[in-house]
ChimeraX commands (.cxc) that place a marker at each C-alpha (Angstrom):
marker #1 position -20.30,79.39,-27.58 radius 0.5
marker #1 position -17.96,82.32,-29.13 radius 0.5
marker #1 position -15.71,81.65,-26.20 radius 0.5
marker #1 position -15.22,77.90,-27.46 radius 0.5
marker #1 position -15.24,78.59,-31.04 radius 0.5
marker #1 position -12.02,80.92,-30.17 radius 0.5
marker #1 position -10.22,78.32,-28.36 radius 0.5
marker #1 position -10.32,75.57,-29.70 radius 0.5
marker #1 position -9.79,77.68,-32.97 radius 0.5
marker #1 position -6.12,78.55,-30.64 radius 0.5
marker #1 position -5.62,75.06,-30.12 radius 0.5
marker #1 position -5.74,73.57,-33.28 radius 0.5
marker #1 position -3.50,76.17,-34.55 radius 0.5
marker #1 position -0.65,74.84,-31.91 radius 0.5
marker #1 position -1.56,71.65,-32.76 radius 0.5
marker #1 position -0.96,72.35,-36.56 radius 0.5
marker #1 position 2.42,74.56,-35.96 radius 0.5
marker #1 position 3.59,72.13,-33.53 radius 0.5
marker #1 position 2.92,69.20,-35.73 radius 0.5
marker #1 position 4.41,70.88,-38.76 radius 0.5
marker #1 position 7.56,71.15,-37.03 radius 0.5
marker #1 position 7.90,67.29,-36.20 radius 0.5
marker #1 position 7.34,66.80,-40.07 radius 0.5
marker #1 position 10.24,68.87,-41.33 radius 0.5
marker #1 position 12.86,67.06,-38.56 radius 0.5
marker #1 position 16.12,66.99,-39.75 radius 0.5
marker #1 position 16.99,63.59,-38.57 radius 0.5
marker #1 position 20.65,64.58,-39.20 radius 0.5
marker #1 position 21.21,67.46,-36.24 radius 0.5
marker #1 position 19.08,66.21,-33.02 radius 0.5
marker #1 position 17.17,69.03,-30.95 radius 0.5
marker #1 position 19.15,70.57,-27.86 radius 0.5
marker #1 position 17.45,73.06,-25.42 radius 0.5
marker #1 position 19.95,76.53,-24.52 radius 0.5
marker #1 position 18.75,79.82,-24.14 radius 0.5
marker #1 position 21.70,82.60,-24.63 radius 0.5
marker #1 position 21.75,86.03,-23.96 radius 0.5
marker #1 position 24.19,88.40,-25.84 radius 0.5
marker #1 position 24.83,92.27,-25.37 radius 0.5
marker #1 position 25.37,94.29,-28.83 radius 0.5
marker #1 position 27.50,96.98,-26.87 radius 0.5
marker #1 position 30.54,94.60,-25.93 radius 0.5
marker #1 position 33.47,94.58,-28.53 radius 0.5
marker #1 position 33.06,90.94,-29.65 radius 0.5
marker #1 position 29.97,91.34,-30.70 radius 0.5
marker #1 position 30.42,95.01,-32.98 radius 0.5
marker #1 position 30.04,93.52,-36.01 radius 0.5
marker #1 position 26.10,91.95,-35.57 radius 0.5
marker #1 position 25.88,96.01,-35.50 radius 0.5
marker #1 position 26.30,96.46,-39.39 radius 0.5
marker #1 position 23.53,95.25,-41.48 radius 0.5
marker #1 position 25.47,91.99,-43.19 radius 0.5
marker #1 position 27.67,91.52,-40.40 radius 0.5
marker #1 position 28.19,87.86,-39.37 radius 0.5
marker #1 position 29.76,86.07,-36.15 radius 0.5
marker #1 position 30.60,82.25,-35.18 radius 0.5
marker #1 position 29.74,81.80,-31.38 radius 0.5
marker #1 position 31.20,78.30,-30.23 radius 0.5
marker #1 position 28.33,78.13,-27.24 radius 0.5
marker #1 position 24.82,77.20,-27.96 radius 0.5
marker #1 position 23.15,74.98,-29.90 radius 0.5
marker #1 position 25.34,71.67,-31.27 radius 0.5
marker #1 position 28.20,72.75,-32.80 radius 0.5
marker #1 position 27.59,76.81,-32.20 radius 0.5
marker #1 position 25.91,79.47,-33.52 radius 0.5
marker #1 position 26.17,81.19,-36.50 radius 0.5
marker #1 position 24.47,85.24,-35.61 radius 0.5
marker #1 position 23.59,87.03,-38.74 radius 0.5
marker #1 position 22.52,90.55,-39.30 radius 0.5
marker #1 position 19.85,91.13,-41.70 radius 0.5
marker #1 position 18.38,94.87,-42.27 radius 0.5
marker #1 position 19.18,95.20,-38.07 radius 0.5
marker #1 position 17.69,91.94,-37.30 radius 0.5
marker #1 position 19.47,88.87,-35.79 radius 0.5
marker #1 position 19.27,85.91,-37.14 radius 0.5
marker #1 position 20.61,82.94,-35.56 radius 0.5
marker #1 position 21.60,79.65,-37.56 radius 0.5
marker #1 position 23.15,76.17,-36.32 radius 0.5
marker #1 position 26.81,76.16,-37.09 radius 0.5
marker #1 position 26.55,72.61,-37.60 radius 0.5
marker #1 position 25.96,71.21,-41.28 radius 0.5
marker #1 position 22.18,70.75,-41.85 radius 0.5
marker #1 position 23.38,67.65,-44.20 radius 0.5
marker #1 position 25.72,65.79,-42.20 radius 0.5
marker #1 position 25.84,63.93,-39.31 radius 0.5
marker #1 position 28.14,65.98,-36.22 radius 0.5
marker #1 position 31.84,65.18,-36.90 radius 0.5
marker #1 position 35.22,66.63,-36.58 radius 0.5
marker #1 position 34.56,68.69,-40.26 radius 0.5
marker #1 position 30.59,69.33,-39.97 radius 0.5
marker #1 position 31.19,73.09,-38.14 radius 0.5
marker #1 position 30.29,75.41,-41.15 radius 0.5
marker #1 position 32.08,78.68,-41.64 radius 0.5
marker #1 position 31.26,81.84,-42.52 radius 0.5
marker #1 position 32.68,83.50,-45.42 radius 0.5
marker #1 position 30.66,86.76,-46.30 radius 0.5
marker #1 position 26.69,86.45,-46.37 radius 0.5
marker #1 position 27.10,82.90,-46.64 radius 0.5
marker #1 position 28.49,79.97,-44.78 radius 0.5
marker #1 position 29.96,76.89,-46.16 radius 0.5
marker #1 position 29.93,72.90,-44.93 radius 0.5
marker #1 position 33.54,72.08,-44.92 radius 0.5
marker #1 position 32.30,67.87,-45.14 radius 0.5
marker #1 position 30.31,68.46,-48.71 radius 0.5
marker #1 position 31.33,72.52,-49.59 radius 0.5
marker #1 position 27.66,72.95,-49.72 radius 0.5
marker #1 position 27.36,77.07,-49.58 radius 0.5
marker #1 position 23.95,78.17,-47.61 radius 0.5
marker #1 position 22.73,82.05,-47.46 radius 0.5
marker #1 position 23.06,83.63,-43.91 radius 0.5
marker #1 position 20.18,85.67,-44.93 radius 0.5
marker #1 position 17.49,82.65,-45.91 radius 0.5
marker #1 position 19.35,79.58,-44.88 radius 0.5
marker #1 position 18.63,77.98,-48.32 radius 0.5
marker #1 position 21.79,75.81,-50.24 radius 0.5
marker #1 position 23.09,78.50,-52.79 radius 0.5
marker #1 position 25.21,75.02,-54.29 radius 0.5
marker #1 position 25.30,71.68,-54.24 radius 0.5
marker #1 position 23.37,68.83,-56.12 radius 0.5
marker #1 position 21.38,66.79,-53.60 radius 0.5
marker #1 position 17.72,68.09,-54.36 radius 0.5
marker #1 position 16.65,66.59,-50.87 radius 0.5
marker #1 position 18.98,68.24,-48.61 radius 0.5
marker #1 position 18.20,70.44,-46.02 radius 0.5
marker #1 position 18.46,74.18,-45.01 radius 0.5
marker #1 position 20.30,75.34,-42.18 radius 0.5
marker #1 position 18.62,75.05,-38.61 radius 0.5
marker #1 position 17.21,78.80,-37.61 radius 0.5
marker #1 position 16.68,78.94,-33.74 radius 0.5
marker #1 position 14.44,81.96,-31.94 radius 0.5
marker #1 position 16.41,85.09,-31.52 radius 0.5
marker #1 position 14.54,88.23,-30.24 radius 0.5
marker #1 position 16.26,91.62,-30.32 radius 0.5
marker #1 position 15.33,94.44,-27.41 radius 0.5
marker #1 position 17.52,97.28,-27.68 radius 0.5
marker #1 position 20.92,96.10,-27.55 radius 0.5
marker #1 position 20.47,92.84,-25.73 radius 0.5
marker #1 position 19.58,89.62,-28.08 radius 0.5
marker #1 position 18.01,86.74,-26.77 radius 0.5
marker #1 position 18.32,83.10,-28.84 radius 0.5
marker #1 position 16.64,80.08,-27.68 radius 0.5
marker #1 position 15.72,76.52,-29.19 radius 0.5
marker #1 position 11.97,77.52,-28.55 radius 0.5
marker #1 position 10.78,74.76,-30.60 radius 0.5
marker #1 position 11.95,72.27,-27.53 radius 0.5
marker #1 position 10.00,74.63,-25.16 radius 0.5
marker #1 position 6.95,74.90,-26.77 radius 0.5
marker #1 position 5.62,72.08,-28.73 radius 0.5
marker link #1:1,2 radius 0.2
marker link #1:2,3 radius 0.2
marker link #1:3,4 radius 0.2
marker link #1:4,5 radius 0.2
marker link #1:5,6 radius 0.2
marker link #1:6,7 radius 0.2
marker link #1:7,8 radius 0.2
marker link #1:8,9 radius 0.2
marker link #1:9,10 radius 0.2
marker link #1:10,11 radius 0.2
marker link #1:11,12 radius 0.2
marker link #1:12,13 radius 0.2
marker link #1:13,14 radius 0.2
marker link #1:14,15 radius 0.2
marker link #1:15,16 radius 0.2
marker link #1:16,17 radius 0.2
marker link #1:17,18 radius 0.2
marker link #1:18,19 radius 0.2
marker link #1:19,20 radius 0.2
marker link #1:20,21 radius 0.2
marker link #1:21,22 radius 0.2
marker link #1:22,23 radius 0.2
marker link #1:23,24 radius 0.2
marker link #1:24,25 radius 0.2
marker link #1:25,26 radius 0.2
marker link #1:26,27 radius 0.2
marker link #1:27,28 radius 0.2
marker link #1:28,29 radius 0.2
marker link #1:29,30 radius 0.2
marker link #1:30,31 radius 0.2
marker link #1:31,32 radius 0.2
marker link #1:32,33 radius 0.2
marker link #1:33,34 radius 0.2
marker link #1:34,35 radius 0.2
marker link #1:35,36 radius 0.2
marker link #1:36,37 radius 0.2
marker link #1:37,38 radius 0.2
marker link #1:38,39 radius 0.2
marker link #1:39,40 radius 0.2
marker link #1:40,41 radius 0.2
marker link #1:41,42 radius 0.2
marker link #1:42,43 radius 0.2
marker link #1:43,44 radius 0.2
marker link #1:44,45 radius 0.2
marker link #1:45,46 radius 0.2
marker link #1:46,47 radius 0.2
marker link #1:47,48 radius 0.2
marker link #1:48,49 radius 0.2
marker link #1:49,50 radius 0.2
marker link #1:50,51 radius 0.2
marker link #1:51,52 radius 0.2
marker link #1:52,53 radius 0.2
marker link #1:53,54 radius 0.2
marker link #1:54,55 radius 0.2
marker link #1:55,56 radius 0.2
marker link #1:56,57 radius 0.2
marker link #1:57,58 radius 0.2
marker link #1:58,59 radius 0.2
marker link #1:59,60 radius 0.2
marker link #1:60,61 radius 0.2
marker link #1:61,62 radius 0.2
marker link #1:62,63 radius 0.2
marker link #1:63,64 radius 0.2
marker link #1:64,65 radius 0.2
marker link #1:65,66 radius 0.2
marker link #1:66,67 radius 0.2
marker link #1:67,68 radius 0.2
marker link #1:68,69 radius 0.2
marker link #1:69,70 radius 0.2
marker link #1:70,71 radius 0.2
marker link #1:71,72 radius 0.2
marker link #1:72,73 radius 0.2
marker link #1:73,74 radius 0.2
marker link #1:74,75 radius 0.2
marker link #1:75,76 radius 0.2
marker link #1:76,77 radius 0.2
marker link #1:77,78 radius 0.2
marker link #1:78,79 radius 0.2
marker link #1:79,80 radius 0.2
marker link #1:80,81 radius 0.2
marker link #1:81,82 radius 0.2
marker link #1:82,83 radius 0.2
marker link #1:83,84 radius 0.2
marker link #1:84,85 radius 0.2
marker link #1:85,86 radius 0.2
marker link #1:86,87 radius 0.2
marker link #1:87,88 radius 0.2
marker link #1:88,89 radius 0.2
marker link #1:89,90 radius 0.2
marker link #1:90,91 radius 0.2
marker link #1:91,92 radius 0.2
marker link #1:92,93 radius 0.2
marker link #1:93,94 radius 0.2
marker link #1:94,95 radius 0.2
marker link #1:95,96 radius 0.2
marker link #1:96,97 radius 0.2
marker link #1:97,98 radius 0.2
marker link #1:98,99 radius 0.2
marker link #1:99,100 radius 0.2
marker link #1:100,101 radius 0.2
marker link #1:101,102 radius 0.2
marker link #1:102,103 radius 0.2
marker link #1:103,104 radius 0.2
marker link #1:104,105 radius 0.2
marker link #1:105,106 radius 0.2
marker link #1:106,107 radius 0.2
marker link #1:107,108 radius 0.2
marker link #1:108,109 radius 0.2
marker link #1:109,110 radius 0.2
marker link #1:110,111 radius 0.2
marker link #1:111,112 radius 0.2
marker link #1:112,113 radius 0.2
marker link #1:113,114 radius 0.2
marker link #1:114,115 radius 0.2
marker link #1:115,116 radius 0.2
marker link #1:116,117 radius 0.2
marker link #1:117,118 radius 0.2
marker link #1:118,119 radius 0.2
marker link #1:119,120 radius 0.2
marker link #1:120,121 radius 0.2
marker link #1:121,122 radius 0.2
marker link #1:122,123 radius 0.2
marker link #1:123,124 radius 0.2
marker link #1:124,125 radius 0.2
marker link #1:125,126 radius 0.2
marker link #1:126,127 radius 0.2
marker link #1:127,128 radius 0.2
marker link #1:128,129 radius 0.2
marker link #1:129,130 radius 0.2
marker link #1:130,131 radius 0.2
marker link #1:131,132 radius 0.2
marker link #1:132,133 radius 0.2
marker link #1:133,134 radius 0.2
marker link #1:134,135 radius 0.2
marker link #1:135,136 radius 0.2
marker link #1:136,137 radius 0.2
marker link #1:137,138 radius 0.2
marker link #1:138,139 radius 0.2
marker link #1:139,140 radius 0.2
marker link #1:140,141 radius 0.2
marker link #1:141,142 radius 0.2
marker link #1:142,143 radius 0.2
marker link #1:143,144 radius 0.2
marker link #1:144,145 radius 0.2
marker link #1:145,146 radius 0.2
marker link #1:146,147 radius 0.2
marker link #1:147,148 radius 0.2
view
């Protein structure tokens, strides 16, 4: 009886994280499944080795990645604008801890992935994928595709 009470306990929390996830959709950046492996030692990656260091990879995700250290932790953000549609100007940049939308100039923190500016009240944060460090290797996945 304990036994059941546990899982199904299990499964209604997957259900309930899974489901949450389908709520919040962005319908504006569809999902895409990648799994990317970077190494922390090689040269074009020195700078995720400073706490506020940032770095645009064009592979992964839709329109890239945005990699983000916070207090040694990566974080790893779609490059693409969370509040437009995938065109020629909807690959945000990065300009210090924050990145900006060149389509609306909407500023977003690297660190939360909230809009710093901007008027829309609606609009949406920027995408976070999975990204696990282990020693000097990072891994960053769209787990949400894989697992719910």
């Amino acid at each position: 009886m304990r036994l059941f009470k546990y899982v199904s306990l299990i499964l209604i929390l997957n259900f309930i994280s899974c489901s949450k996830n389908e709520i919040n959709k962005n319908p504006y950046l569809h999902e895409v499944s990648f799994e990317k492996v970077i190494n922390l030692n090689l040269p074009q990656y020195d700078n995720l080795n400073f706490n506020g260091g940032a770095l645009y990879l064009n592979s992964g995700g839709i329109k890239g990645l945005i990699l983000f250290n916070f207090n040694n932790q990566i974080f790893a953000w779609e490059a693409s604008c969370p509040n437009q549609y995938p065109s020629s100007c909807s690959t945000m940049e990065i300009e210090g801890v924050q990145s900006i939308c060149n389509c609306d100039n909407y500023k977003y923190s690297l660190a939360t992935g909230q809009l710093l500016s901007g008027t829309n009240e609606n609009a949406y944060p920027m995408k976070m994928y999975f990204s696990e460090k282990n020693g000097n290797s990072v891994r960053i996945s769209n787990w949400i595709t894989k697992y719910c």
